[in-house]
C-alpha positions in Angstrom: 68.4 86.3 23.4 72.2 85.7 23.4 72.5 88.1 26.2 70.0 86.4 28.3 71.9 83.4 27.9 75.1 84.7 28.5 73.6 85.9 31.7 72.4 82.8 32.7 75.7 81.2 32.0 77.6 83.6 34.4 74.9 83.2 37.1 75.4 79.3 37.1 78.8 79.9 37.0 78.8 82.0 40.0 76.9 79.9 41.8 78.6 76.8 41.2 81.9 78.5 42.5 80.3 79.3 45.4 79.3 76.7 46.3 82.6 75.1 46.1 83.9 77.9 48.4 81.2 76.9 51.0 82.5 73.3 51.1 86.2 74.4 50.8 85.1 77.0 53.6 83.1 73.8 55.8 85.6 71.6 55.5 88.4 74.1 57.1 86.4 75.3 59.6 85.8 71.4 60.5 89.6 70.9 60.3 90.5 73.4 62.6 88.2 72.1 65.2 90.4 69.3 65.9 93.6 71.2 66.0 95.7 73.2 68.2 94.2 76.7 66.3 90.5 76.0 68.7 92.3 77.6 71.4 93.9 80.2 70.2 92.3 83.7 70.1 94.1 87.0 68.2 95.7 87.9 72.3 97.4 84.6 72.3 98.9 84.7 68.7 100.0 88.5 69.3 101.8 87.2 72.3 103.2 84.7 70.6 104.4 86.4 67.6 105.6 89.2 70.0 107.9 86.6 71.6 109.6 85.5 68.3 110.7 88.9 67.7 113.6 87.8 69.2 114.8 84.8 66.9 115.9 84.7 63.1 112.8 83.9 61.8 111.0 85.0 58.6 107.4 85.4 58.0 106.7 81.9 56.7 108.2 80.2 59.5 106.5 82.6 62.0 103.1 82.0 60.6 103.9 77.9 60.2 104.7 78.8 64.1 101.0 79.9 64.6 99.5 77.3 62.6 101.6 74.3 63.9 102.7 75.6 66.9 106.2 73.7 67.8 106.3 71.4 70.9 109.4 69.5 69.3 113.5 70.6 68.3 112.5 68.6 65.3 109.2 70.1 64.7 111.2 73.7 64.9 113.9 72.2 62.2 111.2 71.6 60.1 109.6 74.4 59.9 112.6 77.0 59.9 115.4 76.1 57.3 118.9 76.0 58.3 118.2 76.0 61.8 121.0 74.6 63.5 122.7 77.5 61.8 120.2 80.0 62.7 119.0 78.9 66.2 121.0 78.2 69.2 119.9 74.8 71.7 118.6 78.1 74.1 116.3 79.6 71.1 114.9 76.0 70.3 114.1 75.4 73.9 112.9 79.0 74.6 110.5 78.8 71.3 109.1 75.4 72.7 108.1 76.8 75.4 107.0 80.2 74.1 104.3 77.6 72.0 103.3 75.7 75.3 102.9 79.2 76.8 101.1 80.9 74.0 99.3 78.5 72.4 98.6 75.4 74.2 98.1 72.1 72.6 94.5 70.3 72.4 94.2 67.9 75.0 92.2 65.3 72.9 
Protein backbone atom coordinates (compact mmCIF):
# COMPACT_ATOMS: atom_id res chain seq x y z
CA UNK A 1 0.00 0.00 0.00
CA UNK A 2 2.87 2.46 0.66
CA UNK A 3 4.20 1.78 -2.66
CA UNK A 4 1.02 2.49 -4.39
CA UNK A 5 1.09 5.70 -2.67
CA UNK A 6 4.42 6.60 -3.35
CA UNK A 7 3.46 6.06 -6.85
CA UNK A 8 0.76 8.11 -6.89
CA UNK A 9 2.67 10.84 -5.30
CA UNK A 10 5.40 10.86 -8.11
CA UNK A 11 2.66 10.79 -10.79
CA UNK A 12 1.00 14.05 -9.35
CA UNK A 13 4.11 15.31 -9.08
CA UNK A 14 5.05 14.82 -12.57
CA UNK A 15 2.13 16.02 -13.77
CA UNK A 16 1.98 19.11 -11.92
CA UNK A 17 5.55 19.98 -13.31
CA UNK A 18 4.33 19.58 -16.43
CA UNK A 19 2.06 21.44 -16.49
CA UNK A 20 3.97 24.33 -15.30
CA UNK A 21 6.39 23.64 -18.34
CA UNK A 22 3.37 23.92 -20.69
CA UNK A 23 2.49 27.44 -19.40
CA UNK A 24 6.23 28.43 -18.98
CA UNK A 25 6.42 26.86 -22.70
CA UNK A 26 2.91 29.06 -23.85
CA UNK A 27 3.83 32.01 -22.51
CA UNK A 28 7.33 32.07 -24.53
CA UNK A 29 6.08 31.02 -27.52
CA UNK A 30 3.41 34.04 -27.05
CA UNK A 31 6.33 36.34 -26.15
CA UNK A 32 8.27 35.75 -29.03
CA UNK A 33 5.45 36.43 -31.30
CA UNK A 34 5.69 40.06 -30.69
CA UNK A 35 9.39 40.35 -31.10
CA UNK A 36 12.00 40.67 -33.57
CA UNK A 37 12.83 36.56 -33.18
CA UNK A 38 9.16 35.92 -35.62
CA UNK A 39 11.26 36.67 -38.44
CA UNK A 40 14.07 35.09 -38.10
CA UNK A 41 14.63 31.45 -39.38
CA UNK A 42 18.05 29.24 -38.59
CA UNK A 43 19.60 30.84 -42.48
CA UNK A 44 19.21 34.30 -41.15
CA UNK A 45 20.84 33.74 -37.64
CA UNK A 46 23.79 31.57 -39.33
CA UNK A 47 24.27 34.63 -41.48
CA UNK A 48 24.30 36.70 -38.79
CA UNK A 49 26.45 34.88 -36.46
CA UNK A 50 28.74 34.30 -39.52
CA UNK A 51 29.22 38.06 -39.83
CA UNK A 52 30.25 38.64 -36.18
CA UNK A 53 33.10 36.35 -36.62
CA UNK A 54 34.83 39.32 -37.33
CA UNK A 55 34.36 41.41 -33.94
CA UNK A 56 35.59 40.75 -30.26
CA UNK A 57 32.61 39.23 -29.19
CA UNK A 58 31.99 36.27 -26.79
CA UNK A 59 29.28 33.78 -26.80
CA UNK A 60 26.89 35.64 -24.46
CA UNK A 61 27.05 38.75 -26.33
CA UNK A 62 26.72 36.91 -29.65
CA UNK A 63 23.64 35.10 -28.67
CA UNK A 64 22.12 38.51 -26.72
CA UNK A 65 22.93 39.63 -30.61
CA UNK A 66 20.43 37.01 -31.86
CA UNK A 67 17.89 37.56 -29.32
CA UNK A 68 17.89 41.43 -29.22
CA UNK A 69 19.29 42.08 -32.27
CA UNK A 70 21.10 45.69 -31.99
CA UNK A 71 19.72 48.65 -34.03
CA UNK A 72 21.45 51.17 -31.50
CA UNK A 73 25.50 52.14 -30.50
CA UNK A 74 23.89 52.02 -27.09
CA UNK A 75 22.03 48.90 -27.48
CA UNK A 76 25.59 47.30 -28.71
CA UNK A 77 27.24 48.91 -25.34
CA UNK A 78 24.90 47.21 -23.48
CA UNK A 79 25.04 44.06 -24.49
CA UNK A 80 28.97 43.68 -25.02
CA UNK A 81 31.03 44.95 -21.92
CA UNK A 82 33.82 47.27 -22.37
CA UNK A 83 32.92 48.16 -25.74
CA UNK A 84 34.41 51.31 -26.44
CA UNK A 85 37.52 49.37 -25.70
CA UNK A 86 36.74 46.48 -27.71
CA UNK A 87 34.79 47.87 -30.75
CA UNK A 88 35.84 50.61 -33.00
CA UNK A 89 32.86 53.54 -34.28
CA UNK A 90 33.35 51.15 -37.82
CA UNK A 91 32.51 47.71 -35.82
CA UNK A 92 29.50 49.47 -34.06
CA UNK A 93 28.13 50.78 -37.26
CA UNK A 94 28.99 47.64 -39.30
CA UNK A 95 27.20 45.37 -36.47
CA UNK A 96 24.03 47.65 -36.77
CA UNK A 97 23.71 47.09 -39.95
CA UNK A 98 24.73 43.46 -40.05
CA UNK A 99 21.28 43.18 -37.48
CA UNK A 100 19.07 45.33 -39.99
CA UNK A 101 20.53 42.95 -42.72
CA UNK A 102 20.15 39.70 -40.98
CA UNK A 103 17.57 40.01 -38.81
CA UNK A 104 15.10 42.64 -39.49
CA UNK A 105 13.05 44.34 -36.99
CA UNK A 106 9.09 43.79 -36.60
CA UNK A 107 7.30 46.39 -38.16
CA UNK A 108 4.49 46.56 -35.58
Amino acid sequence: MQILQQLKDSTQKKHKREGSLATVTYETVHYLQDTDCKKQNPASIKKFLDGLKNFKLTKTEKLMMVNTPPRTELEIQLIAQESEERLSEEDVRKIIELANECLPANES
